[in-house]
N, C-alpha and C positions, 0 to 999 in steps of 0.2 A: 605540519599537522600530524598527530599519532598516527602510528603506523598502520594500526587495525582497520581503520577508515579507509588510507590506502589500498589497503588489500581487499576489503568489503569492496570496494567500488569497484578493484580490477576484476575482482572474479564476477560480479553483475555484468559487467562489458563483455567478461569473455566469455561468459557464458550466450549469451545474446550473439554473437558472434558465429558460433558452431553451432546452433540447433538448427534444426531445420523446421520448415512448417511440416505436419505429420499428414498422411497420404489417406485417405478418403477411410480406408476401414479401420484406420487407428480408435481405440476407445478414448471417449473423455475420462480424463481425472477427476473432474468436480462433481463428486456424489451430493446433492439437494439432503437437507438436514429431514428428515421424515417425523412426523407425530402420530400417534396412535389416536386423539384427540382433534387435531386440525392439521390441515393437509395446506402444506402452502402454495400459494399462489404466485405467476412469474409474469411481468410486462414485460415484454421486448422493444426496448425504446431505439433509437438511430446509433448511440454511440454505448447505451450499457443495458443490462438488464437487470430488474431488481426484481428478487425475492421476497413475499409476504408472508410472515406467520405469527400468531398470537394474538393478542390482545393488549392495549394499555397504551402508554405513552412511547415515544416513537423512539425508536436507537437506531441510528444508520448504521451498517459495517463496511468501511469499502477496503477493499486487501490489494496490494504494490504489487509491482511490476514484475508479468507473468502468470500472478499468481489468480487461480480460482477464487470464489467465494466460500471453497471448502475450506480455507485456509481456517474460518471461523464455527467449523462446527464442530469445533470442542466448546464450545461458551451461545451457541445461539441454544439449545433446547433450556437450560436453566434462565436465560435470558427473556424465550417466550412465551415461561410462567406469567410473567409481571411486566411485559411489555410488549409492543407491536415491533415484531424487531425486521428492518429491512436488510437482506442482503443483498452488494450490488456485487457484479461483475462485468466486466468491462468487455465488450462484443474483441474477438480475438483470442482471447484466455480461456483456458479451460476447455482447448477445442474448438471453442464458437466460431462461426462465420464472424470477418472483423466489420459487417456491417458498413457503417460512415467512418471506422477509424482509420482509413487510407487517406482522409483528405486530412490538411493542414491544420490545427487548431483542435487537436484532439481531445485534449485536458478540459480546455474550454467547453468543448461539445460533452464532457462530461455531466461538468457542474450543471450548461446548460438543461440537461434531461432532468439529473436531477432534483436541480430547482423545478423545472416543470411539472414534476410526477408530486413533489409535496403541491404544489399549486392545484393541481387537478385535485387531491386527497385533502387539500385543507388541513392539512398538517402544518403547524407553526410550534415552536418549541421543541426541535428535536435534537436528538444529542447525536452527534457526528463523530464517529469512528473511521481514522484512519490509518494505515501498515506503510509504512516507505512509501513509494510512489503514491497511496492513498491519503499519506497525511499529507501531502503536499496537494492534495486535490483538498482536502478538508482545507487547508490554511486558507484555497484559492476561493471556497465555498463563504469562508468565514467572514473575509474581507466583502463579497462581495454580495451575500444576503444575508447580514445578520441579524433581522428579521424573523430567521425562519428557525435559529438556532437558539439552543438552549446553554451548550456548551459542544466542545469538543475535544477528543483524545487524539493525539497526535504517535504512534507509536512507531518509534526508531526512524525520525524524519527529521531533515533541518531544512528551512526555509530556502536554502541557496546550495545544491550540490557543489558548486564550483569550489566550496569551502575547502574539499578533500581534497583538492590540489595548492592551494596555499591560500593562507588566511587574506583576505582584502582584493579577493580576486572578483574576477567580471565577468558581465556575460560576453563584453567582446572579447577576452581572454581566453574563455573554454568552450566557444561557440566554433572555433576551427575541428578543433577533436572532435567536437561532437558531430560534427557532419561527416567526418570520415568515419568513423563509428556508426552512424548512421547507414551509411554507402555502404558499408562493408555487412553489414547485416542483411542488409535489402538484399545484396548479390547473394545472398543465399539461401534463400529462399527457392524451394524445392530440390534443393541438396542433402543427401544424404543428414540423416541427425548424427554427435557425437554423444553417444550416450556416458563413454567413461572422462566426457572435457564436463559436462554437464554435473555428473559426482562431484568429480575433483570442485567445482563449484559449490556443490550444495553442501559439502565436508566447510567449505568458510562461511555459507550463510548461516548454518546451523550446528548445533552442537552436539543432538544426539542423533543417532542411527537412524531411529525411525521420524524422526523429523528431517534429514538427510536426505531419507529417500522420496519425500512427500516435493519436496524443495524440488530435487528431483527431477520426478513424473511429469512437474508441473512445468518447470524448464521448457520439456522435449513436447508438450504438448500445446504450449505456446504458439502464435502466427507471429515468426520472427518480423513479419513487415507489421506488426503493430507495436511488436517491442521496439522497433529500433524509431517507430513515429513517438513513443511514450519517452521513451529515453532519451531522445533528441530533446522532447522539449521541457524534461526534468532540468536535463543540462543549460537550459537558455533560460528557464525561468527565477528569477531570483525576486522574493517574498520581504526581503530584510527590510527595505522601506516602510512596507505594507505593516508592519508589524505593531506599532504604536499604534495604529488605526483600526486593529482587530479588537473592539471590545468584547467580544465572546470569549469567555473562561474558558484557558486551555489548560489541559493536561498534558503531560512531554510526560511518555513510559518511556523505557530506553534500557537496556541490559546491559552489564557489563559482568566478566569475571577475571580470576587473576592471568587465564592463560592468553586472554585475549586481549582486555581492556580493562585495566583495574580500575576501581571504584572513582579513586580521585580524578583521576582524565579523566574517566567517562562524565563524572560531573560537572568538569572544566568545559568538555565540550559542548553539553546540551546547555547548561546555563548559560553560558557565552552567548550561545545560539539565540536563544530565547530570552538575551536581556532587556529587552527593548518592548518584548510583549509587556501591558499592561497589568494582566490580569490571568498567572501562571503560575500552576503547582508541579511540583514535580516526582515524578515515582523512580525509582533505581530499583532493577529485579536481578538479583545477582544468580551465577551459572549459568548466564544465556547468550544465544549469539543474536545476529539479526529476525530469525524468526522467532522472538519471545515466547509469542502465544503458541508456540510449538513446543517448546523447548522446558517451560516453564509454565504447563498448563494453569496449574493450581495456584501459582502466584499471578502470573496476570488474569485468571479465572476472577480474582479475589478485588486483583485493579480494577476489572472493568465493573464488577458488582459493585462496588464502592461508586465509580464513578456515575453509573446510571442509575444506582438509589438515591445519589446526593439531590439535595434540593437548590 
């Protein structure tokens, strides 16, 4: 498998590894998007929380592992001109109490909210927004209420992590790792934080400085016992089956540059991925690393406008 993949995923593990959870008077990192017009609104459900503002047709945003809600507010204030845009974040991240995500079945207790919160809101048709660990919640949303979607973005996600250790691999294959990974995160938990193992990480998720340091913050401000329950079961969950069966129109965004991932593999890799989805388009945003919408405001600003004007 390309190398970049490799290294993406090592520094995700190692960073998860050396943070620690942050000590009672630590600030949060995830500043709420603010309107001078509408002031949004926040349910606290068991395993996430989701954010309301605007008006119009619905766009979920859900952001990967670690990371805040703020990941997305460079694109929600133009987003809830012309739509009802929800932000989720997942109870642990961004400071939060982790809630219910200490028990087993975390992902699942995701979608589960989820789904329920459009159920309560009568919301059907809405467009799903997912970032790494979030597009793997959106694929698992996809498959299993598609119903309720209209379409969904998948950005820098593939169905089956196990893929970055060799192609045609298993969950019983990378499910040893993953528990020790797992174990080895959990143990640290109210240990000191590593804040320059934490850089050294955000320097391969991202590509520029100030996206670096966001990456960052957000690291160190994580409850490492809900990263290591998310990443655990990133690691065991594999979607490739599922995939013929998702009739909801995906989008697959995904960056590549020459220092990192040049164009043609990065195409090899996400197409590959996503050969088997029925109904897939695909975006390439070049200059960026893993956190796109950081890195490459105005072009993925431009994807996601496209994608939730499309009809």
């Amino acid at each position: 498998m390309i190398s970049h993949i490799h290294l993406r995923a090592a520094a995700v593990i190692f960073t998860t590894l050396v943070v620690a959870h942050p000590g009672p008077g630590q600030a949060r990192t995830a500043q709420p998007v603010r309107s001078a017009q509408i002031a949004p609104k926040t349910v606290q459900l068991d395993h996430i929380s989701i954010e309301s503002i605007g008006t119009g047709p619905v766009i979920v945003l859900i952001p990967g592992l670690s990371s805040p809600r703020a990941v997305w507010n460079g694109v929600v204030p133009a987003l809830a001109k012309t739509h009802r845009v929800l932000s989720v974040q997942v109870n642990g991240f961004g400071g939060d109490a982790p809630g219910r995500n200490l028990s087993p079945d975390m992902l699942d207790g995701v979608v589960a909210d989820l789904d329920g919160f459009l159920v309560r809101e009568k919301i059907s048709g809405a467009k799903l927004v997912g970032h790494s660990l979030g597009g793997l919640v959106a694929l698992k949303f996809a498959y299993a209420h598609p119903d309720r979607l209209r379409a969904a973005m998948i950005v820098d996600s593939l169905p089956f992590i196990g893929e970055i250790y060799a192609p045609g691999a298993t969950v019983a294959m990378v499910e040893p790792r993953a528990k020790v990974i797992r174990d080895t995160m959990l143990a640290s938990y109210g240990k000191p934080a590593d804040p320059a193992a934490a850089e050294r990480t955000a320097t391969m998720l991202a590509a520029k400085p100030d996206s670096q340091a966001k990456v960052k913050a957000w690291a160190l401000a994580a409850d490492p016992r809900v990263v290591a329950a998310a990443l655990y079961e990133d690691f065991v969950t594999d979607l490739r089956g599922d995939l013929p069966a998702i009739a909801t129109p995906l989008t697959i965004v995904y960056p590549w540059s020459e220092a990192r991932l040049p164009k043609a593999r990065a195409d090899m890799t996400y197409r590959t991925a996503y050969a088997k989805a029925p109904n897939v388009t695909f975006v390439a945003i070049p200059d960026a690393a893993h956190f796109v919408m950081l890195d490459q405001p105005a072009a993925f600003g431009a994807a996601l406008e496209a994608f939730a004007d499309a009809r």
